[in-house]
N, C-alpha and C positions, 0 to 999 in steps of 0.2 A: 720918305726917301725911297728911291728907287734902284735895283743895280739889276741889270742884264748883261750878263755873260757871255761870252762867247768863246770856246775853246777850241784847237784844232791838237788832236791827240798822234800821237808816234805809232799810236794803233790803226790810224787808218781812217777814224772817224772823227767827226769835229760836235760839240756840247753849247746847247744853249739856255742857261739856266736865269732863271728869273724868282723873285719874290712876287704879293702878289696884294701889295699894299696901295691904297690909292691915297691923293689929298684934295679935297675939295677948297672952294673959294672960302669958305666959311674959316679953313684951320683945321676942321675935323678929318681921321682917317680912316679908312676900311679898309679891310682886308676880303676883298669881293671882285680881286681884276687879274685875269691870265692875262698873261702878256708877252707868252711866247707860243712859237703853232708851227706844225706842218705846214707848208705852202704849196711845195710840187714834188717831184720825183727826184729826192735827194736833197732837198732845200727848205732850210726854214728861217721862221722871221721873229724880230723881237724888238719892241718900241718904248721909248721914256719922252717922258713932255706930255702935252696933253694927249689926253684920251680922247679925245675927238679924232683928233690928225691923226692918233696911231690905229685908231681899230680902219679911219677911213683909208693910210696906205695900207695896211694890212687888205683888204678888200680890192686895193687896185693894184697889187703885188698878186693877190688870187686871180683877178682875171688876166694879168697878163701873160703868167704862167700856165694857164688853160689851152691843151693841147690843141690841132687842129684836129678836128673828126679823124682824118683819115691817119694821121700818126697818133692816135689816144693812147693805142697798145703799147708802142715803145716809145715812145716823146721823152725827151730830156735835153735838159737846157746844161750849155757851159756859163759858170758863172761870173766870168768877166762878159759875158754877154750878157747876161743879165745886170749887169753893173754897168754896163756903158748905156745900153737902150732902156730899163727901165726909171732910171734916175732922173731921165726927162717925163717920164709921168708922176714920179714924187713931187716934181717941182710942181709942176700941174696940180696937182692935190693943193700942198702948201697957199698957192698962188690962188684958189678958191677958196681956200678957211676966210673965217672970219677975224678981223684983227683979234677980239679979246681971246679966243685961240692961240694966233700965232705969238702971242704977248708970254704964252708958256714955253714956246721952243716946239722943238719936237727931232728927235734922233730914233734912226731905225739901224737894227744892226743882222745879218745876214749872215748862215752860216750855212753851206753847200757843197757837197763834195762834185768834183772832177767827173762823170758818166765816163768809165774805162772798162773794156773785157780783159785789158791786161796790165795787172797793177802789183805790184809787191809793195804791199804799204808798212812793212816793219821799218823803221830804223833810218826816217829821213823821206824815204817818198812817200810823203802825205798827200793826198788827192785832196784836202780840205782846202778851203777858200773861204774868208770872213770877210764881208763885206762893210763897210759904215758908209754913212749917209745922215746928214745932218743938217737943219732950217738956219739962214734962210736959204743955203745956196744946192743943196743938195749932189755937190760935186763928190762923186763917190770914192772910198779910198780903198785900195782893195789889197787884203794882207792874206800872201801865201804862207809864213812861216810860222811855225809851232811857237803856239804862246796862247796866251790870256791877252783878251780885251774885251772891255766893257761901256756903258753908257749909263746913262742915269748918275741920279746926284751920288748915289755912294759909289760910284767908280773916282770921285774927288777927294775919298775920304783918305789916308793916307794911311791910320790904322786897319784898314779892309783893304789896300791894297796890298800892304805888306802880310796880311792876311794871308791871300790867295795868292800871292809869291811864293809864300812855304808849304804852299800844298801842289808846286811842281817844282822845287828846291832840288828835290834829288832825283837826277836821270834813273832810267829805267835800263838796265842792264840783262842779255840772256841768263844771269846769275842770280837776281831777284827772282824770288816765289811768286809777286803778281806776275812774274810776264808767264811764268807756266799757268798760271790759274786764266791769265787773261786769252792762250791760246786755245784753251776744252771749254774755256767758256766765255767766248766776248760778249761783251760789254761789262765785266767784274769790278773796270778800272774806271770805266763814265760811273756804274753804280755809287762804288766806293767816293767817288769826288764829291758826289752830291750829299752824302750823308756827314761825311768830311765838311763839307763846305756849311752845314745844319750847325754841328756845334761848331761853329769857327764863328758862325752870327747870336748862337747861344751864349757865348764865353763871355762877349763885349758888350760894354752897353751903345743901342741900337735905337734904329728906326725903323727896321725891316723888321716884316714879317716874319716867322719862324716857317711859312707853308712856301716850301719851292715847289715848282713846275721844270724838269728837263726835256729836252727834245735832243735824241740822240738818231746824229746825220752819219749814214756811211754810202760805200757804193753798195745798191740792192738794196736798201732798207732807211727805214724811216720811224722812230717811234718816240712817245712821249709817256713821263713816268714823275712821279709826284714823292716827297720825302715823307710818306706817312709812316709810322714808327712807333713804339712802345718801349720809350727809357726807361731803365731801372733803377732807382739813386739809393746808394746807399743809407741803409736806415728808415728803409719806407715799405710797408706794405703792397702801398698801390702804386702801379707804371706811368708815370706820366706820357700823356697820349697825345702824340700830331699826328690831326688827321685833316686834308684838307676839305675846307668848308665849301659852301656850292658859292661859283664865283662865275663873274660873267664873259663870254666867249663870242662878243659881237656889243657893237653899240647901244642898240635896241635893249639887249639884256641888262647891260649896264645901266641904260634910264629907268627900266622896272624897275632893277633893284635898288638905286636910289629912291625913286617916288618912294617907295615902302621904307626908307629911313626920312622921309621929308624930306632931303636935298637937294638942292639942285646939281645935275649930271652937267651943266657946261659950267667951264671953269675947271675942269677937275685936271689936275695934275700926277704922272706917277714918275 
C-alpha cells in the first residue's frame, strides 16, 4: 500500500509526504523505495503505480524543469505552467511504457509554491499549488486551496483518510502556541505533522511502512526530512528505534537492490 501526501499549509509552505514501501509481482513487499524528491526551485514531486513510470516521469519532470544556462541563477517556474506544458510530456512517458507497466496505473502528485518577492502568506494567501496527474489521460488537476490530498492505494482507505482529517481538524488561530513557535521557528508545524502523521499509521492496523520521507516546499527554500526517532513506551528499558533504512533514489538503484533480494524490479507496484 502506498499514500503520498500532499499538503499546502496556512503557513506559507506546502508538505509532501510519503511512505516508502514497495510491492512486487510475486506479492512480496520492501520497504527500499523514496518516492518523494526535490525537483526544481520550489517544487516537488511524488508517484504511486508502478515504479517504472514513476522514477521514468520523475526524470522527465527533472529535465524539464532544468533551467536555461543563462537564467540558472534565478529560474523559476509558475506552476500552473508547469501543469499545463509538462503534462503533455507525462503523456509521452506513459504512451512509451510498456503495457505490463501501464496494467499498474501510475499517478504523480506535485507540490510548488507561487515564485513571489511579495507575499504575506499568514492566514489565507497561500502561494502553494498541488498538482495531480494521473494514467491513462494525464489531464492535470490543479488545486490552490489549503487542504490534504493524496494518491496511492491508502488515500482509498477511509480509516486513514479520516485519519489525516483530524490532524487539520482544528484551525490555527494568532491565539494558539504553535502559531508563536511556528513564527521564531518555521517549519515546527510541517515538523510536528509528520511525527503526527507516524503514530496515526502506528495506532492502525496497516500496510504502510513506518519510514516516512517529507519534502518541505516554500517561497526560498526547499528541503527534505525523514521520521527517524527513539520512542519511549512505558515499561520498557529500551527506545524503540525508527530509523530509515538505505532505499533507492532512481531506477537503476531500485534494480540493484532488487537483484540482491532475487526479484524481479518490473512489475513492482507502490
Amino acid at each position: 500500500m502506498t499514500w503520498v501526501i500532499g499538503e499546502s499549509s496556512k503557513f506559507g509552505y506546502g508538505l509532501l509526504v510519503s511512505d516508502i514501501q514497495v510491492r512486487f509481482s510475486n506479492g512480496k513487499t520492501a520497504n527500499i523505495l523514496q518516492k518523494v524528491y526535490p525537483l526544481g526551485k520550489f517544487i516537488a514531486g511524488g508517484f504511486a503505480g508502478s515504479v517504472k513510470i514513476g522514477f521514468d516521469l520523475l526524470d522527465s519532470l527533472k529535465k524539464f524543469l532544468q533551467p536555461p544556462v543563462i537564467y540558472e541563477k534565478d529560474y523559476c517556474v509558475y506552476p500552473h505552467w508547469v501543469a499545463e506544458k509538462w503534462s503533455n510530456e507525462a503523456l509521452s512517458v506513459w504512451n512509451n511504457s510498456s503495457e505490463n507497466e501501464k496494467n499498474l496505473g501510475s499517478k504523480f502528485l506535485i507540490v510548488a509554491a507561487y515564485p513571489s518577492n511579495d507575499y504575506n502568506y499568514l492566514f489565507g494567501n497561500c502561494k502553494i499549488c498541488i498538482i495531480r496527474v494521473s494514467s491513462p489521460e494525464f489531464k492535470p488537476k490543479i488545486i490552490n486551496k489549503i487542504g490534504i490530498w493524496s494518491i496511492g492505494s491508502g488515500s482509498q482507505v477511509k480509516e486513514y483518510k479520516n485519519a489525516i482529517k483530524s490532524l487539520i481538524k482544528n484551525e490555527i488561530t494568532p491565539e494558539d502556541e504553535v502559531f508563536g513557535i511556528e513564527l521564531f521557528q518555521p517549519g515546527t508545524i510541517a515538523t510536528n505533522f509528520l511525527f503526527r502523521l507516524s503514530r496515526t499509521i502506528e495506532k492502525r492496523p496497516n500496510e504502510f511502512s513506518k519510514n516516512l520521507h517529507m519534502v518541505t516546499v516554500k517561497v526560498g527554500e526547499i528541503f527534505i526530512c525523514n521520521n527517524d526517532t527513539r520512542i519511549y513506551r512505558p515499561n520498557t528499558d529500551k527506545p524503540e528505534i525508527i530509523e530509515m533504512p538505505k532505499v533507492a533514489k532512481s531506477y537503476s538503484e531500485f534494480c540493484i537492490m532488487c537483484k540482491g533480494r532475487n526479484i524481479d524490479a518490473s512489475g513492482a507496484k507502490c
